[in-house]
Structure formats: structure tokens, C-alpha cells
C-alpha positions as CSV (number, residue, x, y, z in Angstrom):
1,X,29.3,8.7,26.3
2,X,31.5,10.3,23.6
3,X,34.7,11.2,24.7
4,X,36.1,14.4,24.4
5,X,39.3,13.5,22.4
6,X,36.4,11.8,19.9
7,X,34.1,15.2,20.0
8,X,37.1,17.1,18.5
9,X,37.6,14.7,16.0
10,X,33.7,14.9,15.1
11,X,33.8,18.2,15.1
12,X,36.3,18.1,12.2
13,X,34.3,16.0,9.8
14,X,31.6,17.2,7.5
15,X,28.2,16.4,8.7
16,X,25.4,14.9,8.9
17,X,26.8,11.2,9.3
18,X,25.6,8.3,10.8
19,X,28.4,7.3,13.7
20,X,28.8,3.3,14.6
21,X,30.1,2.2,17.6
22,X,31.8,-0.9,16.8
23,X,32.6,-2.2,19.8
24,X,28.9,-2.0,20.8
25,X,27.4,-3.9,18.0
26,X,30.3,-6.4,19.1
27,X,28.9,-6.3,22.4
28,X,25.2,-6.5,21.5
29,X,26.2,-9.7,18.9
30,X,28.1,-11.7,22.1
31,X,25.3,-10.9,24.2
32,X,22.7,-12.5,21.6
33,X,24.4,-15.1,20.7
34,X,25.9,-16.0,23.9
35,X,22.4,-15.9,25.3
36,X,20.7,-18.2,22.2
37,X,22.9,-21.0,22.5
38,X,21.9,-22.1,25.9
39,X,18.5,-23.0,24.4
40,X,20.2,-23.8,20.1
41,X,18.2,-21.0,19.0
42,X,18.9,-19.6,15.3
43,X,19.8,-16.1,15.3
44,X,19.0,-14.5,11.7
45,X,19.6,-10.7,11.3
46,X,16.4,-8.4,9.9
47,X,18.7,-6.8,7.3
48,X,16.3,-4.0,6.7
49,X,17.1,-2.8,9.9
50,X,21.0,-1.7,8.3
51,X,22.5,-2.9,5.5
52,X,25.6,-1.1,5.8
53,X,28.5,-3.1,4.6
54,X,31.0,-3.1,8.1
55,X,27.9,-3.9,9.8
56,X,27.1,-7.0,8.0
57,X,30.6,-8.2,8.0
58,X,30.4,-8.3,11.8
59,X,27.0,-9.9,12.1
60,X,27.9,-12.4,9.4
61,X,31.2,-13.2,11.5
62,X,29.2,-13.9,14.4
63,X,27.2,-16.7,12.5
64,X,23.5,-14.7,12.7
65,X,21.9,-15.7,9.2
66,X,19.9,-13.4,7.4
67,X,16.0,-12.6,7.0
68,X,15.0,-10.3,3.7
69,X,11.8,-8.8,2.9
70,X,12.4,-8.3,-0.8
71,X,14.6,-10.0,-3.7
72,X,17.3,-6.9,-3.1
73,X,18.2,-7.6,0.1
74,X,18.3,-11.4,-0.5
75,X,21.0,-10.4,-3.4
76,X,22.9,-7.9,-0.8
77,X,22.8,-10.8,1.8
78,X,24.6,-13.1,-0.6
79,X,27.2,-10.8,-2.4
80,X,28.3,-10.0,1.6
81,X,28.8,-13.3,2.0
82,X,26.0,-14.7,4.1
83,X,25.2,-18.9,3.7
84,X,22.3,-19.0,1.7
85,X,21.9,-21.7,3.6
86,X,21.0,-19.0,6.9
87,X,18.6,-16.8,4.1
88,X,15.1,-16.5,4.8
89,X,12.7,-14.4,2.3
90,X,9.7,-12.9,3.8
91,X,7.4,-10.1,2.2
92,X,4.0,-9.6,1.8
93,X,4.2,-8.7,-1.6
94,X,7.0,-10.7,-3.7
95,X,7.3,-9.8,-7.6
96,X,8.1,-13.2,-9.6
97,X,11.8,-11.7,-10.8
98,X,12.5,-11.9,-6.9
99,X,10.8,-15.5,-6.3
100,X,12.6,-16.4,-9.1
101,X,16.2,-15.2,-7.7
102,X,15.4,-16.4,-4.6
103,X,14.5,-19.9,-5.6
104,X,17.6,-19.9,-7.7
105,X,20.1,-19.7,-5.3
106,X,18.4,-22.0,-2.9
107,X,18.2,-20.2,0.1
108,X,16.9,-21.9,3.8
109,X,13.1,-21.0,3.1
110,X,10.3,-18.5,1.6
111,X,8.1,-17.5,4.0
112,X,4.3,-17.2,2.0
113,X,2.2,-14.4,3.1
114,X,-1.0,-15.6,1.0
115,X,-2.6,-18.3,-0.5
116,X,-2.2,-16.5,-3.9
117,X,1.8,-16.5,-3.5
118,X,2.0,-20.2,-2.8
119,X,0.1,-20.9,-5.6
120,X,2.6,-18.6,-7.6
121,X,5.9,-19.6,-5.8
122,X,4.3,-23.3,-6.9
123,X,4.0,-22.6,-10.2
124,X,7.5,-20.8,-10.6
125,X,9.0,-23.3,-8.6
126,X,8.0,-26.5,-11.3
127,X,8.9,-24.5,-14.0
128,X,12.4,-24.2,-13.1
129,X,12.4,-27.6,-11.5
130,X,12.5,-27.0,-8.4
131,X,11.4,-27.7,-4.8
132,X,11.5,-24.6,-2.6
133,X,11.3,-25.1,1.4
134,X,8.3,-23.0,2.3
135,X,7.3,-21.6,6.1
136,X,3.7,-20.3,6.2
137,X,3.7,-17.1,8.0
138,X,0.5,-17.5,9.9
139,X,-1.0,-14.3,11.3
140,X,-1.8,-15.1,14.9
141,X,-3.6,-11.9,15.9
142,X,-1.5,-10.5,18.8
143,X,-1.1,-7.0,20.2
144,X,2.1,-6.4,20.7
145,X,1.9,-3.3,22.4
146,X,3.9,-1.2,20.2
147,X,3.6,1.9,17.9
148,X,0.6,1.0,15.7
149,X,2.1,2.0,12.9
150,X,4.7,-1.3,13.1
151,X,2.5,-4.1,14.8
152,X,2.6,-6.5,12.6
153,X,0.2,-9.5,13.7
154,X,-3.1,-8.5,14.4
155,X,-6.3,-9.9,12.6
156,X,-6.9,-6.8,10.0
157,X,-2.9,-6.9,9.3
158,X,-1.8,-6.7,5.7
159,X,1.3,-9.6,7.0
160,X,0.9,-12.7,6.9
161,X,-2.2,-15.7,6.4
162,X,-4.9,-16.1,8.7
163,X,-4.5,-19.2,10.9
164,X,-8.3,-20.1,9.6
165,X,-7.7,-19.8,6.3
166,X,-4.9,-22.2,6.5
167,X,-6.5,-24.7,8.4
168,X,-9.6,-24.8,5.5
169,X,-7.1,-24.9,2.8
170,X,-4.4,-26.8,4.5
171,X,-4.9,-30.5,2.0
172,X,-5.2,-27.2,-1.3
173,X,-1.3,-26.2,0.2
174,X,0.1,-29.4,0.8
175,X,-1.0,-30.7,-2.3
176,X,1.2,-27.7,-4.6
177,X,3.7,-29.5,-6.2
178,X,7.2,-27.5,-5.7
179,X,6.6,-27.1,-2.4
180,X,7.7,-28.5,0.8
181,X,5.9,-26.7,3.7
182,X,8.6,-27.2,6.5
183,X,8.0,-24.0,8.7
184,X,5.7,-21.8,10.4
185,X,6.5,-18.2,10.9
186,X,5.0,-15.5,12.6
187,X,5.9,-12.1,13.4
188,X,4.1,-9.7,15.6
189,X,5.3,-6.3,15.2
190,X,8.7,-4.2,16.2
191,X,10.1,-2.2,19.1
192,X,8.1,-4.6,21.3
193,X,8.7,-3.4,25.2
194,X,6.3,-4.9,27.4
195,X,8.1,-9.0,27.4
196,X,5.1,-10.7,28.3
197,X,3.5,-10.1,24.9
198,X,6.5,-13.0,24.3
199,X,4.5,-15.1,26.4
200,X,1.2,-14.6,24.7
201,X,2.8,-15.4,21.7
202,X,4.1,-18.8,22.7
203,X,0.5,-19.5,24.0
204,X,-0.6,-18.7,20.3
205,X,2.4,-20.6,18.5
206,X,2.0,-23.8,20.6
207,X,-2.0,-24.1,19.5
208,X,-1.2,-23.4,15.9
209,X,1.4,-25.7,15.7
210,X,-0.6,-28.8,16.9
211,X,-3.2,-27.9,14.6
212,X,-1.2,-27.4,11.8
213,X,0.4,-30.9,12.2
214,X,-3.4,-31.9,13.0
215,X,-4.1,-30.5,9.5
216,X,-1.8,-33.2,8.2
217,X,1.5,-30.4,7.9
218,X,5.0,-31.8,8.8
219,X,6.6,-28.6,10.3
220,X,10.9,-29.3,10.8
221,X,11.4,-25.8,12.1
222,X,9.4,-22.9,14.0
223,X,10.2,-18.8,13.3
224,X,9.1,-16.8,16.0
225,X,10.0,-13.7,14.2
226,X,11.7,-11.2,16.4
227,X,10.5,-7.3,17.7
228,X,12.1,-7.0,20.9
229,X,12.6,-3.7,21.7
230,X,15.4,-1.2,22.7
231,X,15.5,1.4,25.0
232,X,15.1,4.8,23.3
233,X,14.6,7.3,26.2
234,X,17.6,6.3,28.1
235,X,19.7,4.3,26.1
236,X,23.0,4.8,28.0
237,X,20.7,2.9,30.5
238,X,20.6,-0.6,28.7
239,X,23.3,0.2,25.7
240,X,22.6,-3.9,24.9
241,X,18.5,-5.4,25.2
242,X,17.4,-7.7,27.3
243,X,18.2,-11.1,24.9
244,X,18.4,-12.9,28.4
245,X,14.8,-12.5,29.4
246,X,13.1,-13.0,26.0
247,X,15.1,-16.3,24.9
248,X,14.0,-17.5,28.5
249,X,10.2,-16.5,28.3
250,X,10.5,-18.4,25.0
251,X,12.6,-21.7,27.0
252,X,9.7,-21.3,29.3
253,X,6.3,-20.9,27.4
254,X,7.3,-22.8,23.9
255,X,6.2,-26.4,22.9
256,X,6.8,-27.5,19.7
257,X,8.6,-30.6,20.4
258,X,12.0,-30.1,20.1
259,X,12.0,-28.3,16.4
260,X,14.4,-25.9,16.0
261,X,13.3,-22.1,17.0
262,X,14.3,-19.0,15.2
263,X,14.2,-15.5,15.6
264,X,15.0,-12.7,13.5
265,X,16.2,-9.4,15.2
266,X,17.0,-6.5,13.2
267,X,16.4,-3.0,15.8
268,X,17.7,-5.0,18.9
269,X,21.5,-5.8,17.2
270,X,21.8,-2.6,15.1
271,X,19.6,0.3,17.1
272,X,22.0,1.4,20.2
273,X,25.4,1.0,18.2
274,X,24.5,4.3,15.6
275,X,24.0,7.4,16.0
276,X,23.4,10.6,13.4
277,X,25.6,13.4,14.0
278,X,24.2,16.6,12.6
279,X,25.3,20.6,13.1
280,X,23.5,23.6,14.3
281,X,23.7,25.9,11.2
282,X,20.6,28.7,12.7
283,X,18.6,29.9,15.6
284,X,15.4,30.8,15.4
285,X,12.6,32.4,17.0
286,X,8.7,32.0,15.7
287,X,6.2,35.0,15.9
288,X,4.7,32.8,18.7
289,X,8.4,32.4,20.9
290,X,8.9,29.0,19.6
291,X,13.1,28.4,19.8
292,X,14.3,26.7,16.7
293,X,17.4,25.0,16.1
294,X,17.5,24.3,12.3
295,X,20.2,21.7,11.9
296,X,21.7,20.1,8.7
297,X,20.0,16.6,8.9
298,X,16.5,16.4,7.9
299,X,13.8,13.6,7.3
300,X,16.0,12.3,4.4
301,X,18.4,11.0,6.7
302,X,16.3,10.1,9.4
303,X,12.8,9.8,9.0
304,X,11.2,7.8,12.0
305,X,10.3,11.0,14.0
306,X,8.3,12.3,10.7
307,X,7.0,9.2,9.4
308,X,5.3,7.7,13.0
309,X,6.4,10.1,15.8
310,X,9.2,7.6,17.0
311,X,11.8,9.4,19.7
312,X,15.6,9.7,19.7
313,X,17.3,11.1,22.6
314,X,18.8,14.1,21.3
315,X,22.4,15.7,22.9
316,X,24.6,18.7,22.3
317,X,28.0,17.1,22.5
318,X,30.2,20.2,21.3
319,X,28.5,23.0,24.2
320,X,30.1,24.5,27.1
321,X,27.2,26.1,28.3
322,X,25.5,24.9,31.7
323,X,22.3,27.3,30.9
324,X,19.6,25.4,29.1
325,X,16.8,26.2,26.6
326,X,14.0,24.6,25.1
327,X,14.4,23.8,21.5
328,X,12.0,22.5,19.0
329,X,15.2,20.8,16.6
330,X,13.8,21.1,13.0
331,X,15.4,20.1,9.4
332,X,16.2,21.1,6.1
333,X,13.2,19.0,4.2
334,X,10.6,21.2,2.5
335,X,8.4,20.0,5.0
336,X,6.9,20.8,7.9
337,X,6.9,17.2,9.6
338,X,10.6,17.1,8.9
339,X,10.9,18.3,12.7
340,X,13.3,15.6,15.4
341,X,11.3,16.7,18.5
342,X,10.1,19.7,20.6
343,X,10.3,21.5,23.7
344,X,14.1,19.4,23.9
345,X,16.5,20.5,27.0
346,X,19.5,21.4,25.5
347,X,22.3,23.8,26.6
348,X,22.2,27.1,24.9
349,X,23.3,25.6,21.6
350,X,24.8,28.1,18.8
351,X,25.3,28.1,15.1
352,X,28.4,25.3,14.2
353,X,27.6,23.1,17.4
354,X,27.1,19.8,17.2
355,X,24.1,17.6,18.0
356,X,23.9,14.2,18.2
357,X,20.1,11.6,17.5
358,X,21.0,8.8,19.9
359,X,19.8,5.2,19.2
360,X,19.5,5.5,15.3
361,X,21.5,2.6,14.1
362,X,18.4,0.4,13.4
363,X,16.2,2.2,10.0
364,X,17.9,5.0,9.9
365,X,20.7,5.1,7.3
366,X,18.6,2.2,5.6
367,X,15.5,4.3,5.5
368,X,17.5,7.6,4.0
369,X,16.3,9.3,0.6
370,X,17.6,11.9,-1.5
371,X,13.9,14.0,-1.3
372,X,14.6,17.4,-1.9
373,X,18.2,15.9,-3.5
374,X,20.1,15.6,-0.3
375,X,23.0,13.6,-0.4
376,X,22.6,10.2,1.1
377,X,24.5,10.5,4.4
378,X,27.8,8.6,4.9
379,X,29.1,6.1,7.3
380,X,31.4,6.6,10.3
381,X,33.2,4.0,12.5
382,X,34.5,4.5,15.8
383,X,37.4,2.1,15.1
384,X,38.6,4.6,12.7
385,X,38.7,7.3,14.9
């Protein structure tokens, strides 16, 4: 809950800005890694999620690693200091310029999305005379029951190898020379609420794995990928996710013989800790009575409700009023999908108020473009405040 002393000084700066609650994401990075060392799990951060610099000097000083999903972010990982050591590259669609990079600086492992790309990372890999740790990122088919728009591991999925196709090329992989096929990855999808889809992917993880090293593969570590959800309707509810439960489900349901387990959260360390603050600048009424509340944020700084429908609780923080309308809160984008959400209970809100788009820490800011040439919005801490 923002404080009144902190809603006067909001109401000061120029908006729209993403807000970050420091001590949140501190809270959120004890809970996770607090919770992963009872079992020696390795924590690596999705950096996609937010690569905001304050962000990543926290995570990094909490010991997460880092998982990338292109050759930028694998740069951005290393110039904030991260162990490339702690650096694993995923992506189903690497260019060689980033293989190349990435292979240079000898990061923890490529995870391979296709036979074609170990064949390439093979080829690039000899050339420069090297020998790059590889994790196959088997896709296990497995419903996460999430948005469809980010599920990530079922059968007709762009992500990741079949398991069959593996299996009939397995002595083809092991033979590439300037490989060393150490790990198998998976990753199912994001914003994954329902924790016995965890479960179901053990059950899935503990067959491939015995057929993998059945298939003659010598596996040192296993990825589990990450997807665990956060609680967008009521986030004041359950401000840090429920690391506890998964990590235990996982203790639980996982054989792979002692190897070494790692996940990669991105939404559940970075998605309650921001927050976009945005003013009213006009009300509006349509020919049909629809109330409109046309703020200065748009799709360009937060596109999730545009691109798949996601929600994000939305509050009036600045309002005195105890009456209430019905709002449909629309942006600035010469669009019409550039809309937050409608029919949203908010007091009577007028021109200069401000709203806030609650749990938008996690692909918000990273996900911002200068379409219709916004400015990219800026950073706020709540230390600073």
C-alpha cells in the first residue's frame, strides 16, 4: 500500500514511470533463495523478465545466475557483472554472431533448441577451438495451464526438441565434435498457477532422463526451467510467490540421481516489486455511455493487456472520492487495442489524478517501445524516495 507521504511525492514527478519497490524484490530474493538451499537448487534469473540495471545489481548480489534468450542479454548479463560461470543461453532461434559471443566468453551452457543448431553451434564451436557445454532443451509436451499465448512445452510448440527426435538421433548428437552434452532443459510455459502441473512435469523429466542416459547421454545437471506464477488479481494478497511449495513438489516428485537442479525464474522475482504510474489527462464519454479515462501510458510502455489480454490490478492512488464509476482506462497509442482494462471500479477519477498498473515489474519496462515515438518510460526506486 503506497503511503500517503510517498503519493505526494509521486504526484510531483512527471509521469508515466515504472515504480520499484526495493525492499520487495529484497524480500522476494530472500524468500527464493532461502527456500532453494534447503534442497542446493540453482537459482538463475530470466533476464528478459527486467533488465533494469538496480534490479540486476540486487539479483546478482543474491548469487541468482542468469538465463538469456538472445546474444544481447548474454552481453548485458556480463557487463552487470554476473559469473559467466552462472550464464545460460537459450533461444529458439540463435544467429551465429550470438553463438559466437556466447561461446567466446565461456559461459555455463547453450541450451540447443534443434538438431539444425547443434549441428551449427558444432561447427562454430571447432572453428574457434572450442568445446561448448551443451543442455538439450527437450520439449516434453506439458500443459501448463496458462495463457496460451506463453505455454511453452507442448507438442506443436516452436521451443525446444522433441524428446523422439532426440532419442533417434541421440549417437548423430553425441558424435558432434565441440560438444559436450551435459544437460537437459525443459521449460513449460510462464505465469504457471495451478502447482501440480510441477508434478506432471517431474513425472515427465524423470522418464526422459533415464532414457537419455539409456541413449548413451552423460547428463551432469538438470534445468527445470521456471514459470511459476504470481498473483495478479490480488497481489497485496501474496506480495512474494509461493517458492516454498514448488521447490518442495520438485524435492518430492524429482529423480535424477542427485544431479544438480536448476530453475530459472524471471516473473516470480521481478513481477510484484514494479509498478507503472500513469496520470489521468481526460474523461470521456462514447456515443454508447462508455466512461473513458484516457491516461498518459499506452501500449508502449506496457503492452501485456494489448498483446494477450493479461490483467493488472489497476488503483487510483491520488482520489478523495468514496463514489465510484466504471471506467474503461484507455491509452495514448494510435490503436485501438492500446486499452488496460474495462468496466474497472475506480473512484470518480479527474483529469491530473493518478493511477497506478499493479504487478508490472516482470515484461513491462523490458517489453516498452517507442511506437508512435513515445519516450521509453524511466525508472523509479522507492529507496530514493
Amino acid at each position: 500500500m503506497i503511503s500517503r507521504k510517498l503519493k505526494d511525492k509521486l504526484a510531483g514527478l512527471e509521469t508515466p514511470f515504472y515504480l520499484y519497490d526495493m525492499d520487495l524484490l529484497r524480500l522476494t530474493l530472500e524468500s527464493a533463495v532461502s527456500m532453494a538451499s534447503r534442497y542446493g537448487y540453482k537459482l538463475h534469473y530470466a533476464i528478459k523478465a527486467n533488465y533494469d540495471p538496480r534490479l540486476l545489481e540486487m539479483i546478482r548480489s543474491y548469487g541468482l545466475g542468469i538465463d538469456c534468450a538472445s546474444g544481447n542479454e548474454v552481453r548485458c548479463a556480463l557487463e552487470a557483472g554476473f559469473d559467466p560461470s552462472g550464464v545460460v543461453y537459450a533461444g529458439v532461434g540463435k544467429k551465429e554472431s550470438e553463438l559466437r559471443y556466447a561461446i567466446s566468453q565461456g559461459i555455463f551452457a547453450i541450451n540447443c533448441e534443434s538438431l539444425e543448431e547443434l549441428e551449427v553451434l558444432s561447427a562454430l564451436a571447432t572453428e574457434m577451438g572450442k568445446t561448448v557445454t551443451v543442455a538439450l532443451r527437450v520439449n516434453p509436451d506439458i500443459d501448463p495451464k496458462t495463457n496460451h499465448c506463453i505455454d511453452t512445452g507442448q507438442a506443436d510448440s516452436k521451443f525446444g526438441i522433441s524428446y523422439e527426435e532426440i532419442l533417434e538421433n541421440s549417437e548423430r548428437i553425441r558424435q558432434l565434435p565441440g560438444l559436450r552434452v551435459r544437460g537437459m532443459h525443459l521449460h513449460i510455459g510462464s505465469q504457471i498457477r495451478e502447482l501440480h502441473v510441477f508434478e506432471y512435469l517431474c513425472e515427465k523429466v524423470n522418464v526422459i532422463v533415464e532414457n537419455l542416459e539409456a541413449a548413451g547421454f552423460e547428463l551432469e545437471f538438470v534445468d527445470v526451467g521456471g514459470g511459476l506464477g504470481i498473483n495478479y488479481d490480488m497481489p497485496e494478497n501474496e506480495p512474494v510467490p509461493n517458492f516454498a511449495s514448488v521447490f518442495a513438489i520438485i524435492h518430492s516428485h524429482l529423480r535424477v540421481g542427485g544431479r544438480p537442479v536448476h530453475f530459472e525464474f524471471g516473473r516470480a522475482i521481478v513481477g510484484q516489486c514494479g509498478e507503472l504510474i500513469t496520470r489521468v489527462l481526460y474523461n470521456k464519454t462514447t456515443a454508447t455511455g462508455r466512461k473513458l479515462l484516457i491516461v498518459d501510458s499506452s501500449m508502449t510502455e506496457l503492452i501485456r493487456p494489448a498483446l494477450y489480454g493479461a490483467y493488472h490490478n489497476i488503483e487510483n492512488i491520488t482520489s478523495a472520492e468514496t463514489k465510484r464509476e466504471k471506467y474503461t482506462v484507455v491509452g495514448t497509442a494510435c490503436e485501438s487495442t492500446d486499452k488496460f482494462d474495462e468496466n474497472v471500479s475506480l473512484p470518480v477519477s479527474k483529469r491530473g489524478d493518478l493511477l497506478t498498473l499493479k504487478s508490472a515489474g516482470a515484461y513491462g519496462q523490458s517489453m516498452a517501445s517507442r511506437y508512435n515515438l513515445h519516450d521509453l518510460p524511466r525508472s523509479v526506486y522507492s529507496e530514493e524516495l
